[in-house]
N, C-alpha and C positions, 0 to 999 in steps of 0.2 A: 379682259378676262383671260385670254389666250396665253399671258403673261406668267399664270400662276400655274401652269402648262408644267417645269420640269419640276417646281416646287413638289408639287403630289403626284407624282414620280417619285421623287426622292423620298417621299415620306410613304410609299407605298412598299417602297425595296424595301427601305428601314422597318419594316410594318413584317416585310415577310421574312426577314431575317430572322428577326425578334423572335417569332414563331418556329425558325428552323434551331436556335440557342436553346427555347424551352423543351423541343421534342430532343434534340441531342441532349441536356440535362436530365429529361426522364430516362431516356434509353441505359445513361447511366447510371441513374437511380436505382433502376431494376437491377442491374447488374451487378452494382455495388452490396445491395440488398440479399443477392443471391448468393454471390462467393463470396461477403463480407466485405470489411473494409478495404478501398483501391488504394485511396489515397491515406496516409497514416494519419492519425488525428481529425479526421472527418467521420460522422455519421451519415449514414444516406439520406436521411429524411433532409439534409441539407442540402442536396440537391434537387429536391421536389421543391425546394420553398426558394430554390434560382427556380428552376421551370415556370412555377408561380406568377415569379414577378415578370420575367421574359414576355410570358401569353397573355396578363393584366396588359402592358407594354403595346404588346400587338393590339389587341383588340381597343387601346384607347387611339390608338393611329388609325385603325380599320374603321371606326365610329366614326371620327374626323374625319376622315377620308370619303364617307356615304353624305355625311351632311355636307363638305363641298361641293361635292355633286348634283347631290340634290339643289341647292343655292344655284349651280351655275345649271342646270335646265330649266327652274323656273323662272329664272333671269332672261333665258335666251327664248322665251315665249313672248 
């Protein structure tokens, strides 16, 4: 079981990345929101609907990630 040791790691980093893409695409959002268009041809609500999918992202790794857990201590009982 020890083996799957850097695997959820790696999916834990990817988990909080994912998290740090969506809150930078809000910070954007608001911003874009506020002094209008940043980028030409973009609406802002298009970047709440990347933040969206970024933090859906996160939290279906962070779920994965509690239920391995859970697996591997009632394993090690």
């Amino acid at each position: 079981m020890k083996t799957r040791g850097w695997f959820l790691k790696v999916l834990n980093l990817i988990a909080w990345v994912a998290a740090g893409m969506g809150l930078i695409f809000v910070i954007v959002g608001l911003i874009s929101a506020y002094v209008g268009r940043i980028v030409p041809g973009t609406e802002s609500v298009n970047f709440f609907h990347a933040a969206n999918s970024f933090f859906l992202g996160s939290i279906v790794l962070f779920v994965f990630l509690i239920k391995a857990n859970i697996k591997e201590i009632t394993h090690l009982e």
